[in-house]
Phi, psi and omega in degrees: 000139184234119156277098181266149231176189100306112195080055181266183178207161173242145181270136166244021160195119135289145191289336187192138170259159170228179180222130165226139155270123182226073183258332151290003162254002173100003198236003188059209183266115164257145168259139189211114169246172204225121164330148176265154164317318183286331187257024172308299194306297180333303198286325229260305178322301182296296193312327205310304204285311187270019189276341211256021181276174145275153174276177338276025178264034182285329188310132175250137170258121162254101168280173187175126201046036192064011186255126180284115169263325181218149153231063137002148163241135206273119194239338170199148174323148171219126258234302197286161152306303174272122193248134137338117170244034191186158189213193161347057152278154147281158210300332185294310223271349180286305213262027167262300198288326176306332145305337179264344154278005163105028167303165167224000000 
């Protein structure tokens, strides 16, 4: 999977993908994985530099096979391991993409 950006980079595994329902938070069904130690600092460094963009060049694009699975708007760093790749989906478009990021 490639985060892509100015300065993107590529994950070659996330340690664990989720499906969450947060549709009581205003946020639908997300999706989230969660980093290995070496791409937190990477990962937290990119969101940093596109939270402070205008949209849309706010968008981080996750790609995976030359295919845009998500393009997110990045709105402030985000620091943890488990990062949100995925927003206001329906409950199928949650666990079709999460399958395809390796859920098991």
């Amino acid at each position: 999977m490639s985060l892509s950006a100015d300065g993107g980079f590529t994950v070659r595994r996330l340690e664990q993908v989720q499906v969450r329902n947060e549709t009581g938070q205003g946020n639908g069904w997300t999706v989230v994985g969660t980093l290995d130690s070496q791409d937190v600092t990477r990962f937290a460094d990119l969101t940093g530099s596109l939270a402070a963009q205008p949209q849309p060049r706010n968008q981080l694009a996750i790609v995976m096979g030359g295919r845009l699975l998500s393009n997110p708007t990045v709105m402030e760093r985000l620091t943890g391991a488990t990062v949100p790749l995925a927003t206001q989906l329906t409950q199928a478009q949650a666990k079709a993409l999460a399958t395809e990021l390796g859920a098991r």
